[in-house]
N, CA, C and O of each residue as an XYZ file, in Angstrom:
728
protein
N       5.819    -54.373    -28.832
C       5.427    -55.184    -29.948
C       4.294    -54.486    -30.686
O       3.260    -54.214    -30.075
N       4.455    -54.154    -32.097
C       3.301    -54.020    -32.593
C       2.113    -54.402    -32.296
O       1.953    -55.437    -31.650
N       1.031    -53.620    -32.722
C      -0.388    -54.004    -32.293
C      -1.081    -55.178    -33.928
O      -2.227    -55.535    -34.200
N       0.069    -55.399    -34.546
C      -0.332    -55.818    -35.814
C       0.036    -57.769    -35.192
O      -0.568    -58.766    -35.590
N       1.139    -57.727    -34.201
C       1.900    -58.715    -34.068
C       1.436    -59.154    -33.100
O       1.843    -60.278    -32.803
N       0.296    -58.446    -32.080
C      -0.535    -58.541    -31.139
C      -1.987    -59.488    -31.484
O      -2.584    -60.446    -30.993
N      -2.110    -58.619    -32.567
C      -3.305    -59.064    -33.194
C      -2.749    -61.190    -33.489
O      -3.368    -62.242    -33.323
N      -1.742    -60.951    -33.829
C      -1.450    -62.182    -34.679
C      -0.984    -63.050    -33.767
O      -0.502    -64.150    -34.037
N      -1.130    -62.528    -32.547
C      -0.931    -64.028    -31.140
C       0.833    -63.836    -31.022
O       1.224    -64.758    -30.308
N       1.697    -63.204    -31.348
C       2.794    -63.340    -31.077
C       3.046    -62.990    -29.926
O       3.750    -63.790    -29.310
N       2.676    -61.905    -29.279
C       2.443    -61.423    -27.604
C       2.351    -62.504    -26.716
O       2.219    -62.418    -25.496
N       2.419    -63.410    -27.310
C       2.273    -65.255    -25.910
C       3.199    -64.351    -24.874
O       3.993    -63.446    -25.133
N       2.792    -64.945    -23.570
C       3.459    -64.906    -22.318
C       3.818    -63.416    -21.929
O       4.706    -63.286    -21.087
N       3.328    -62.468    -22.359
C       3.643    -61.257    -21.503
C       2.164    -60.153    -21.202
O       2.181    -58.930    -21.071
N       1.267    -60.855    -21.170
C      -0.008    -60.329    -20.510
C      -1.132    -60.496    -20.036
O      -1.869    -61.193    -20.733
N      -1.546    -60.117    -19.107
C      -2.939    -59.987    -17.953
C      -3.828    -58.802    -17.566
O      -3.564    -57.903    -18.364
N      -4.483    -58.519    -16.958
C      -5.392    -57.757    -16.774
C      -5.018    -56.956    -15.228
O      -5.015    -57.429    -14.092
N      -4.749    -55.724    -15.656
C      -4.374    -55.210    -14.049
C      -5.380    -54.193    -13.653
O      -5.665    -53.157    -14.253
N      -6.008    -54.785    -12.239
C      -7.232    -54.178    -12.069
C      -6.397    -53.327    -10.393
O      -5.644    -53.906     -9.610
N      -6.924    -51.733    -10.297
C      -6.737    -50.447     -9.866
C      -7.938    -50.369     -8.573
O      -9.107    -50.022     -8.740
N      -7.323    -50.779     -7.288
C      -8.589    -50.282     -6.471
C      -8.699    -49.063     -6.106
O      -7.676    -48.441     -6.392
N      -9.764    -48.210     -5.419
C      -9.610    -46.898     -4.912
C      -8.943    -46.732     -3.542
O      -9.306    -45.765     -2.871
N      -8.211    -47.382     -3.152
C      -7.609    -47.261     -1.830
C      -6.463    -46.616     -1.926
O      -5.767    -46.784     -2.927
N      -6.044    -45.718     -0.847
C      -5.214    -44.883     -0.767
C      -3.960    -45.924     -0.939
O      -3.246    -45.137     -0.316
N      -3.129    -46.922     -1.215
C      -2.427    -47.515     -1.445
C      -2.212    -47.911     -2.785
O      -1.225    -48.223     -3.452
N      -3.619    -47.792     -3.013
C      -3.467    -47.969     -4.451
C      -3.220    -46.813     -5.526
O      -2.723    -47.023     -6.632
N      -3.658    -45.489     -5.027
C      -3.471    -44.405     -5.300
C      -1.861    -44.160     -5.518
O      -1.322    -43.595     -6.470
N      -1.529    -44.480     -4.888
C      -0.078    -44.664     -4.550
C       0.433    -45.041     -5.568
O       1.040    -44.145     -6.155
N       0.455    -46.363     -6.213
C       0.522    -47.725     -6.800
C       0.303    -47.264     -8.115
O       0.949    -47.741     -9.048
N      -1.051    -45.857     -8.383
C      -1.224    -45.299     -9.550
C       0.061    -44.902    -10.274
O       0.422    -45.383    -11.348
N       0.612    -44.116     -9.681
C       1.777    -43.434    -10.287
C       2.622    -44.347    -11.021
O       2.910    -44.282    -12.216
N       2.984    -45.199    -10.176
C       4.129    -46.431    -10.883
C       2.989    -47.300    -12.114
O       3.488    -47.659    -13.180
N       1.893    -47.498    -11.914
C       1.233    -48.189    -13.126
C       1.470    -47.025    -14.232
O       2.136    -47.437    -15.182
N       1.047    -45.557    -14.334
C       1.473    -44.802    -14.990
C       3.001    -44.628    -15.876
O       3.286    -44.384    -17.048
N       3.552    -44.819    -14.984
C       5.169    -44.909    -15.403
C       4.982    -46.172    -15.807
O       5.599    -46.094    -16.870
N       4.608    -47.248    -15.765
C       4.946    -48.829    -16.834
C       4.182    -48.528    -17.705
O       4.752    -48.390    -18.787
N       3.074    -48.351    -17.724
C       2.667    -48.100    -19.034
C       3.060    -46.880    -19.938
O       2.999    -47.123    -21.143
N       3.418    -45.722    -19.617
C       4.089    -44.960    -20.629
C       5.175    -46.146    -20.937
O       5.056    -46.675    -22.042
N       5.825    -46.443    -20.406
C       7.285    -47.063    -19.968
C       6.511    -48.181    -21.337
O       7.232    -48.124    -22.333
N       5.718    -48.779    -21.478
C       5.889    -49.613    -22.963
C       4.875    -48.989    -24.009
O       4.894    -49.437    -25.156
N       4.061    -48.056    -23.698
C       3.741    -47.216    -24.822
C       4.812    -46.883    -25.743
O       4.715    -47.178    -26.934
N       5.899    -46.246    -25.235
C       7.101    -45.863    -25.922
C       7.477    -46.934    -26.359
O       7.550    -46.885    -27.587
N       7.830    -48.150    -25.837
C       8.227    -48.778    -26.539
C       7.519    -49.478    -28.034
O       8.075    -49.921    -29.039
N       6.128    -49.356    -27.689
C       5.709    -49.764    -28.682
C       5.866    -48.523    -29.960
O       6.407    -48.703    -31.051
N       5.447    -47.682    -29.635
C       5.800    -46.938    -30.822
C       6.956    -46.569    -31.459
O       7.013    -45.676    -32.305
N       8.184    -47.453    -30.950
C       9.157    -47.514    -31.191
C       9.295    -48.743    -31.977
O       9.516    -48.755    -33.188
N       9.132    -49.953    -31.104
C       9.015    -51.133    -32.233
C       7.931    -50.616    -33.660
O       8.487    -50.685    -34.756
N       6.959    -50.291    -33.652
C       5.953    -50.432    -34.412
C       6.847    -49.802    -35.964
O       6.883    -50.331    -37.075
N       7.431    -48.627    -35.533
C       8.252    -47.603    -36.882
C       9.359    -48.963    -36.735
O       8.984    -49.931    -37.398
N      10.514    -49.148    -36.050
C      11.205    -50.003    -36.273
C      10.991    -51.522    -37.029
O      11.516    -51.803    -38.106
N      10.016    -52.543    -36.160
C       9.626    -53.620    -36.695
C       8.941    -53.914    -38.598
O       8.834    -54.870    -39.367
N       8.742    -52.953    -38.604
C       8.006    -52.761    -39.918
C       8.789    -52.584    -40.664
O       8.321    -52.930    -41.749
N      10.301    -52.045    -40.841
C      11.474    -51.270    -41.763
C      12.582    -52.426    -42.135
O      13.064    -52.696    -43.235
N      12.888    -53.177    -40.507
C      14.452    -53.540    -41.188
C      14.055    -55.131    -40.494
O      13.046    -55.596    -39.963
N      15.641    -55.739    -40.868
C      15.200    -57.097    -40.915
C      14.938    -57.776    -39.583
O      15.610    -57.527    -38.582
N      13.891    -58.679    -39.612
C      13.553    -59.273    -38.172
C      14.875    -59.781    -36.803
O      14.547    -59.845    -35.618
N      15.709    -59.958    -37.085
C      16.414    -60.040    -35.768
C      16.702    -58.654    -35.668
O      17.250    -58.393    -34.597
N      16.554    -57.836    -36.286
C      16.736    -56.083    -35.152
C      15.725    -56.137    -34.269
O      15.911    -55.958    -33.066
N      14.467    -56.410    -34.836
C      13.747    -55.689    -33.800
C      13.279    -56.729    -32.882
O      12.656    -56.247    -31.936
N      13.411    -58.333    -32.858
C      13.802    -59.104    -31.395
C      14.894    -58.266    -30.687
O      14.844    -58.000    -29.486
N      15.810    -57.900    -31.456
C      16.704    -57.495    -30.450
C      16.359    -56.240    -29.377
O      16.606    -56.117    -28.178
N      15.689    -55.383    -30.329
C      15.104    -54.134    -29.717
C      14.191    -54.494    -28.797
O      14.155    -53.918    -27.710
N      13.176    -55.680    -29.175
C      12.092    -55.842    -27.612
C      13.066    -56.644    -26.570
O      13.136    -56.185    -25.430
N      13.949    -58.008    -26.946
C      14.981    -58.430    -25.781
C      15.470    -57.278    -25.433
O      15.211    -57.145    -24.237
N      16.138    -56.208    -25.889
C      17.116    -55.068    -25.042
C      15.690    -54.607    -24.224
O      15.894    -55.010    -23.079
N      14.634    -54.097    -24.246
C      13.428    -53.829    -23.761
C      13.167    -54.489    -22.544
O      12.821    -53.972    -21.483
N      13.404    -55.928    -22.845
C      13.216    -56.923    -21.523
C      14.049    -57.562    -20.770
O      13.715    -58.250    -19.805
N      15.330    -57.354    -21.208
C      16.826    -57.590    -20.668
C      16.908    -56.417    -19.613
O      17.774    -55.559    -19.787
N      16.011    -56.323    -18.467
C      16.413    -54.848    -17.775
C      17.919    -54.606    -16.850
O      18.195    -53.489    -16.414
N      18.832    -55.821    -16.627
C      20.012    -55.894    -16.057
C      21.416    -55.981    -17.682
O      22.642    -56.088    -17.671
N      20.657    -55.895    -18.547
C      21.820    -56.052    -19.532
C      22.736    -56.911    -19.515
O      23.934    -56.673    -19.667
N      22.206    -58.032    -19.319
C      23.526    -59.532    -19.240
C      22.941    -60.173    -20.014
O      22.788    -61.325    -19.607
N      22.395    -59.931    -21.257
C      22.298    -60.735    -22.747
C      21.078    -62.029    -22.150
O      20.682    -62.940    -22.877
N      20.699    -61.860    -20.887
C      19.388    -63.308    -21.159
C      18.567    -62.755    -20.091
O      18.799    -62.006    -19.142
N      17.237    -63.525    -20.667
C      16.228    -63.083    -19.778
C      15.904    -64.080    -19.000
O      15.794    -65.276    -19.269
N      15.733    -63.422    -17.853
C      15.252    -64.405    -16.210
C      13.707    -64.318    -15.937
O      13.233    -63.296    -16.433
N      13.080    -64.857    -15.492
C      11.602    -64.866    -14.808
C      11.376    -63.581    -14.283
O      10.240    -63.134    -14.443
N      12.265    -62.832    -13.646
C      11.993    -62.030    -12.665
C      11.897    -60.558    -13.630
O      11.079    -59.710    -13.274
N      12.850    -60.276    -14.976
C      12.828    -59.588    -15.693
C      11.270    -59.400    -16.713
O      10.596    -58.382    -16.870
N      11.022    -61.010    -17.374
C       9.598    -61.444    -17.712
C       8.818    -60.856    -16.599
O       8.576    -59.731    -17.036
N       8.324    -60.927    -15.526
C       7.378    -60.328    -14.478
C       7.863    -58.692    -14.408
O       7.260    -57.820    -13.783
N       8.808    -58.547    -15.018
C       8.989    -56.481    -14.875
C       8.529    -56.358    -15.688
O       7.557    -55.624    -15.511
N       8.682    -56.827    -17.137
C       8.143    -56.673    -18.349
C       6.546    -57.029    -18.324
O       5.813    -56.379    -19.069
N       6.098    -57.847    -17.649
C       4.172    -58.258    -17.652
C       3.862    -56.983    -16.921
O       2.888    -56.312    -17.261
N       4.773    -56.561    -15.775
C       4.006    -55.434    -15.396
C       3.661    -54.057    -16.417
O       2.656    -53.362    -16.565
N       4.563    -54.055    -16.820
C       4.636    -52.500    -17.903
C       3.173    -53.235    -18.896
O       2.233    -52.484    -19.155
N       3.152    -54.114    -19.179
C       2.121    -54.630    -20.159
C       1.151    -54.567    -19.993
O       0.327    -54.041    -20.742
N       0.873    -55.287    -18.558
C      -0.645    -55.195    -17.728
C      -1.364    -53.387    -17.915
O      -2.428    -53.019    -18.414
N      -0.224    -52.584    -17.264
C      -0.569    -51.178    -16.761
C      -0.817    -50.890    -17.868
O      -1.881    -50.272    -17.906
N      -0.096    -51.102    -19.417
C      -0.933    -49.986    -20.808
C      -1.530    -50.832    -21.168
O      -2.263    -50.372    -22.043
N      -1.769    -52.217    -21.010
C      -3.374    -52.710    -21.510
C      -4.324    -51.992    -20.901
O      -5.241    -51.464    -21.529
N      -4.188    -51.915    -19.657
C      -5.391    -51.601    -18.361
C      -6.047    -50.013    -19.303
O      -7.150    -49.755    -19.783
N      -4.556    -49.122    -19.223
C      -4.838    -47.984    -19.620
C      -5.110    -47.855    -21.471
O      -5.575    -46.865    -22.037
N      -4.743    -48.936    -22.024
C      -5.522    -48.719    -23.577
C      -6.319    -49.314    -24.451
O      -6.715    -49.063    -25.589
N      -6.545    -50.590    -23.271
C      -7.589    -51.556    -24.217
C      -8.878    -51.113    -24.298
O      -9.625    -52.052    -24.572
N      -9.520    -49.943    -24.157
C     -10.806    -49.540    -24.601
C     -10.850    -48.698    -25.612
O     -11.851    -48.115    -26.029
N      -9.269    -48.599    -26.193
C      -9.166    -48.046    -27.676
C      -8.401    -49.527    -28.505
O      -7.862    -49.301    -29.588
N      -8.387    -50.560    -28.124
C      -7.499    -51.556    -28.918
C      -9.195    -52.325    -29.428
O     -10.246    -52.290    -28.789
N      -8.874    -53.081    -31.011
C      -9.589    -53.564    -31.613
C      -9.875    -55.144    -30.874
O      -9.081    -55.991    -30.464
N     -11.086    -55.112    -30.906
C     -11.815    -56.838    -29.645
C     -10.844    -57.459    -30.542
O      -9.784    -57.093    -30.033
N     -10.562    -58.118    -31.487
C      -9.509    -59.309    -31.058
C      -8.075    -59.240    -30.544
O      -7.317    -60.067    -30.036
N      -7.997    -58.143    -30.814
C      -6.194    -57.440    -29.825
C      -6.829    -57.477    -28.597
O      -5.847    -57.501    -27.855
N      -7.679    -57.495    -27.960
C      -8.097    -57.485    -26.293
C      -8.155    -58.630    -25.966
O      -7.827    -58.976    -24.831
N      -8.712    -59.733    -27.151
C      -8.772    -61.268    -26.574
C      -7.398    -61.646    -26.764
O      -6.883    -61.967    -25.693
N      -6.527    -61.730    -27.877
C      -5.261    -62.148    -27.747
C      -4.430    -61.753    -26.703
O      -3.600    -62.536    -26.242
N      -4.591    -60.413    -26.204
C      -3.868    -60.166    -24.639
C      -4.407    -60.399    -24.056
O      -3.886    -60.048    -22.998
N      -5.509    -60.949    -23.813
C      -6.526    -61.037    -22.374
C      -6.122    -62.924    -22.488
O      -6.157    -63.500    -21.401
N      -5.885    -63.511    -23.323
C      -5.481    -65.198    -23.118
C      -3.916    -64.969    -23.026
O      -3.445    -65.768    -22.217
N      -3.111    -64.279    -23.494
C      -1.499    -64.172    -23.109
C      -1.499    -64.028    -21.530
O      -0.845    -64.772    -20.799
N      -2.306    -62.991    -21.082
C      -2.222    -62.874    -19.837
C      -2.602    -63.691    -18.784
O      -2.211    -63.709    -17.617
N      -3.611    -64.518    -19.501
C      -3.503    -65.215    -18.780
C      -3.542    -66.230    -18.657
O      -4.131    -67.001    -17.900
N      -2.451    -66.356    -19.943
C      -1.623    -67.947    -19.880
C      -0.507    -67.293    -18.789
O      -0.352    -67.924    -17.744
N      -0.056    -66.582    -18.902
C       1.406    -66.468    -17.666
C       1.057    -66.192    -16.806
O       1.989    -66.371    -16.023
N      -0.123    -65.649    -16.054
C      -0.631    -65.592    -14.665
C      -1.094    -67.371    -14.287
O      -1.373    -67.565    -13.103
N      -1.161    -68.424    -15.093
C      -0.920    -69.344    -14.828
C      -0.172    -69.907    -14.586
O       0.068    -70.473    -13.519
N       0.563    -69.878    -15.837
C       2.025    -70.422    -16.021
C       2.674    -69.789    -15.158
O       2.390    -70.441    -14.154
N       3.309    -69.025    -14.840
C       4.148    -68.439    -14.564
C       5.448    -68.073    -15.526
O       5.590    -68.711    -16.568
N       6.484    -66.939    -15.129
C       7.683    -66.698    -16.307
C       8.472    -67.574    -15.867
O       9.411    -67.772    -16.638
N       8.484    -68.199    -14.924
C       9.992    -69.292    -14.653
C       9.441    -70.410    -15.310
O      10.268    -71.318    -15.393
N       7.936    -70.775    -15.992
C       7.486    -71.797    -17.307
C       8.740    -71.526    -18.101
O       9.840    -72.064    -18.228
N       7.996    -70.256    -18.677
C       8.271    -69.947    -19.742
C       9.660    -69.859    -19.934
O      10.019    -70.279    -21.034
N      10.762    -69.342    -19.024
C      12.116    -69.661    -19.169
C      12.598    -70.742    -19.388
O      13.457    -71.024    -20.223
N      11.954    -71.563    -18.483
C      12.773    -73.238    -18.524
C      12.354    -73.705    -20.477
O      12.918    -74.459    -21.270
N      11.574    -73.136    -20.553
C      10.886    -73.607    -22.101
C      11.550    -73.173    -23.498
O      11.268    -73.435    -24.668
N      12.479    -72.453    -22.928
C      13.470    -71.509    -24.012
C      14.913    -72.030    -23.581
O      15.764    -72.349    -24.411
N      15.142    -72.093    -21.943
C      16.690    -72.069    -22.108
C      17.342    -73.541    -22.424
O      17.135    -74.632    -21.892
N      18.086    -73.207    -23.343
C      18.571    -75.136    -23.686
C      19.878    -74.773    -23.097
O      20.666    -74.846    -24.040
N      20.518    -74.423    -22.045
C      21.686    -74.585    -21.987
C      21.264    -74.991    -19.860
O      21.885    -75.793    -19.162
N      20.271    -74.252    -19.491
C      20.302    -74.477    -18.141
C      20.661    -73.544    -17.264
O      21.035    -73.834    -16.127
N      20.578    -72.285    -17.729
C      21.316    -71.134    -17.081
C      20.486    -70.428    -16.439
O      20.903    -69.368    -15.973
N      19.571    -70.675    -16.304
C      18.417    -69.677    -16.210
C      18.033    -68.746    -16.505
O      17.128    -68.216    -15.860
N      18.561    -68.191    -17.579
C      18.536    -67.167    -18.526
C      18.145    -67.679    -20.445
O      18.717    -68.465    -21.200
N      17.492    -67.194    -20.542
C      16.952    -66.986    -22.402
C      17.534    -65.979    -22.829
O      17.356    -64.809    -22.491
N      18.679    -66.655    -24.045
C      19.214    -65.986    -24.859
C      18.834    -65.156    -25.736
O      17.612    -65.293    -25.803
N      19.169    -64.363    -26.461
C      18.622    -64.130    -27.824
C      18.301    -65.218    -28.907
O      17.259    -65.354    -29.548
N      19.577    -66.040    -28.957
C      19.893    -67.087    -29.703
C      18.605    -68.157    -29.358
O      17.786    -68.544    -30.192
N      18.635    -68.496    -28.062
C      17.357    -69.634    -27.561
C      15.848    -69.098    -27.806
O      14.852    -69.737    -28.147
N      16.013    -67.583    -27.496
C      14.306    -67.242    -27.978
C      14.387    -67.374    -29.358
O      13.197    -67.361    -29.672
N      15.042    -67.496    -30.414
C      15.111    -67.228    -31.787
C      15.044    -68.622    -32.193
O      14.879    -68.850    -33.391
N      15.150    -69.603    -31.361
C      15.694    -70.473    -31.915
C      14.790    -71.622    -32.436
O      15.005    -72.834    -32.447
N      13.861    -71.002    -32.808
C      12.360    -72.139    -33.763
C      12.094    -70.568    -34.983
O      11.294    -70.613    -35.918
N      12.564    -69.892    -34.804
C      12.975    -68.831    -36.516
C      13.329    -69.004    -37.624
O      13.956    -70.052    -37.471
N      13.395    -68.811    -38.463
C      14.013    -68.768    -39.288
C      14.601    -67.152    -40.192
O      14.438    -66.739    -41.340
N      15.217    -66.686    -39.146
C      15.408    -65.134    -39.552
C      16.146    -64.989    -40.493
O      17.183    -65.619    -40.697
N      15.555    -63.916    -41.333
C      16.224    -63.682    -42.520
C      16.321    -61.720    -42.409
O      16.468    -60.966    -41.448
N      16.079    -61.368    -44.570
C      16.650    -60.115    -44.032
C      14.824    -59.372    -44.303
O      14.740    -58.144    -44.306
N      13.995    -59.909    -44.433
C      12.331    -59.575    -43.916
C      11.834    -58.679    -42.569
O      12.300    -58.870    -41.445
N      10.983    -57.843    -42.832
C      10.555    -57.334    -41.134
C      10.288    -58.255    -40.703
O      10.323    -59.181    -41.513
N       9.859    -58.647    -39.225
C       9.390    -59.367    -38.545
C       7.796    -60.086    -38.580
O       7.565    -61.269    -38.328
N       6.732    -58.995    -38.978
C       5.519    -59.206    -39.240
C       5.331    -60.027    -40.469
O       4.451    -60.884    -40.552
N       6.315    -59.702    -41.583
C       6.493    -60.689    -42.701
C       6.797    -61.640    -42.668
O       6.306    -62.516    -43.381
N       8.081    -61.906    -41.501
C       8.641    -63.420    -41.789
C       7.307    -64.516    -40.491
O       7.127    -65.733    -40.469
N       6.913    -63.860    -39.968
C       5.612    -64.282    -39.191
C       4.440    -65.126    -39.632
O       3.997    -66.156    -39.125
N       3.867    -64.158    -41.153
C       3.491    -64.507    -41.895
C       3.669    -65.934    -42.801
O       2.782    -66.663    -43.246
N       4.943    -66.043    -42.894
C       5.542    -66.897    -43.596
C       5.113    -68.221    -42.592
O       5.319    -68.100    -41.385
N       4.584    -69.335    -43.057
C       4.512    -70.541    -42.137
C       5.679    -71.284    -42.293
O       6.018    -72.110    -41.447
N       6.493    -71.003    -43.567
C       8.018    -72.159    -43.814
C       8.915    -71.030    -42.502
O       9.660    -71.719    -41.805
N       8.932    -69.612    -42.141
C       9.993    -69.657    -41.570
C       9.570    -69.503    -40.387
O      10.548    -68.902    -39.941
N       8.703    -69.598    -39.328
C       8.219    -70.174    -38.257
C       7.950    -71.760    -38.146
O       7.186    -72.327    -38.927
N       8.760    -72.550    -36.934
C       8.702    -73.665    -36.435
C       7.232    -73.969    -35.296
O       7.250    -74.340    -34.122
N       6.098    -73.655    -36.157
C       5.098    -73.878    -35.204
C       4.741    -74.758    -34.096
O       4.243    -74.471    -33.008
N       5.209    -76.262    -34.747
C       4.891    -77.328    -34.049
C       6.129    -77.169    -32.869
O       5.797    -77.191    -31.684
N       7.192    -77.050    -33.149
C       8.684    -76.784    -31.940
C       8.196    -75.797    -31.238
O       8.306    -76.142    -30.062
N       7.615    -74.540    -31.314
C       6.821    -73.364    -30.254
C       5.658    -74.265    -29.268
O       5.765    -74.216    -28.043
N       4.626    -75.026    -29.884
C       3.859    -75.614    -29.397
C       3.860    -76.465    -28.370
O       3.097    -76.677    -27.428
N       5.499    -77.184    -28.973
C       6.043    -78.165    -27.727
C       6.756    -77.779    -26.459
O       6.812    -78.316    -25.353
N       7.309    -76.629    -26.983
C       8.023    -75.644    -25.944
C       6.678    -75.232    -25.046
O       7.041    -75.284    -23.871
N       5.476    -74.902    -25.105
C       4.607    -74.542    -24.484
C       3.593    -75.358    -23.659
O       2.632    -75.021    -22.967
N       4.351    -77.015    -24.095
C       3.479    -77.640    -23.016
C       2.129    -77.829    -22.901
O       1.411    -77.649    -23.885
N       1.650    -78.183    -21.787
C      -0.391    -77.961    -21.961
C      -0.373    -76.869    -22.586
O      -1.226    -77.046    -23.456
N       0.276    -75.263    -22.793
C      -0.393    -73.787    -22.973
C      -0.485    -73.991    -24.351
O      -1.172    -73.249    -25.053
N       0.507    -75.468    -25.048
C       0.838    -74.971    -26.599
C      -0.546    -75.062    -27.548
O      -0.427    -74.647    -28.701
N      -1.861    -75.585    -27.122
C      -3.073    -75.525    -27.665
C      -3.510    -73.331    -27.466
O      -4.295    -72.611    -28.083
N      -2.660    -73.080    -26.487
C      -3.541    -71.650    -26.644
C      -2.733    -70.520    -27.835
O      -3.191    -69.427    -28.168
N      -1.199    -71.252    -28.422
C      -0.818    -70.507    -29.405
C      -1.456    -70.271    -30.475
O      -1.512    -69.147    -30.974
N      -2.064    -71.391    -31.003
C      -3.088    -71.180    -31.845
C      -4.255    -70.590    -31.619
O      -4.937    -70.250    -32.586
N      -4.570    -70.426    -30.683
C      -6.195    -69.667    -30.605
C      -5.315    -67.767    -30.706
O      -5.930    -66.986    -31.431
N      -4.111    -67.244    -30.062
C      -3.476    -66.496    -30.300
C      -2.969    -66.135    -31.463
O      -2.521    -64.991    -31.528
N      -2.904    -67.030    -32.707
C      -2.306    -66.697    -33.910
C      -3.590    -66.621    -34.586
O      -3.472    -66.484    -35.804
N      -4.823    -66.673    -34.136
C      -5.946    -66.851    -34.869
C      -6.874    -67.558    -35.247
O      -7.938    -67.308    -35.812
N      -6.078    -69.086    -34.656
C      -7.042    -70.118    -35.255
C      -8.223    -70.688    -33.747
O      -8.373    -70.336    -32.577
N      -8.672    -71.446    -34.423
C      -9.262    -72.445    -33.555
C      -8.683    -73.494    -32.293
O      -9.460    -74.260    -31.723
């Protein structure tokens, strides 16, 4: 996800703070934090040229294909927790170059879902009961058109704020402190 879309609280539910001890286990443990965080560095600089160009359901689709890691079109809890990990590891490794309110908006994402948990956040998307989030069900308080994504964001007529809010339960007071406000 862009660091523009970061800034703007859209990042809800995929980040926390991953703290690195010096123990030889953890040393260990380095390598694979290394590999998740390249592992969404790339991706971000992939969304970032992408998200900005063409119209907003490409590049949901490009971060769902991102977080769909079994490729069966919906996302499970367990996929959400592969995906927080890659997130945690390049916050850890880049938030002392990210601008203080991109550190507070991921530093409350993270840890709204180290509360919540991702099996919240699934049940909060899937309307069919499958245990899986569609494309269609994450999209489905959008109003996608043929706009980048950061634009139609912008837009308050084609975001369903108050329907996100309700989907979020007690957390839905922290979307707003994530989109900027109070």
């Amino acid at each position: 996800m862009p660091l523009s879309l970061i800034r703007k609280g859209t990042a809800v539910a995929l980040l926390t703070v991953l703290w690195l001890s010096a123990s030889a286990s953890a040393t260990a443990e380095g390598s694979a934090t290394s590999e998740r965080a390249a592992r969404f560095s790339g991706y971000i600089t992939q969304a970032a040229n992408l998200c900005f160009a063409v119209p907003a359901l490409r590049c949901v689709e490009h971060g769902f294909a991102f977080a769909d890691r079994n490729a069966d079109q919906g996302l499970s809890a367990d996929e959400l927790t592969e995906v927080d990990r890659d997130v945690r590891a390049w916050w850890e490794a880049s938030r002392e170059r990210l601008p203080t309110q991109a550190n507070l908006a991921i530093g409350l994402g993270l840890l709204t879902t180290q509360y919540a948990g991702h099996a919240y956040f699934v049940r909060a998307w899937d309307a069919d009961g499958d245990g899986l989030v569609s494309i269609e069900e994450l999209t489905a308080d959008l109003s996608l058109d043929e706009r980048p994504l950061p634009l139609l964001l912008s837009d308050e007529g084609a975001v369903d704020w108050v329907a996100l809010r309700g989907r979020l339960g007690q957390y839905g007071v922290l979307l707003d402190r994530l989109r900027g406000g109070s």
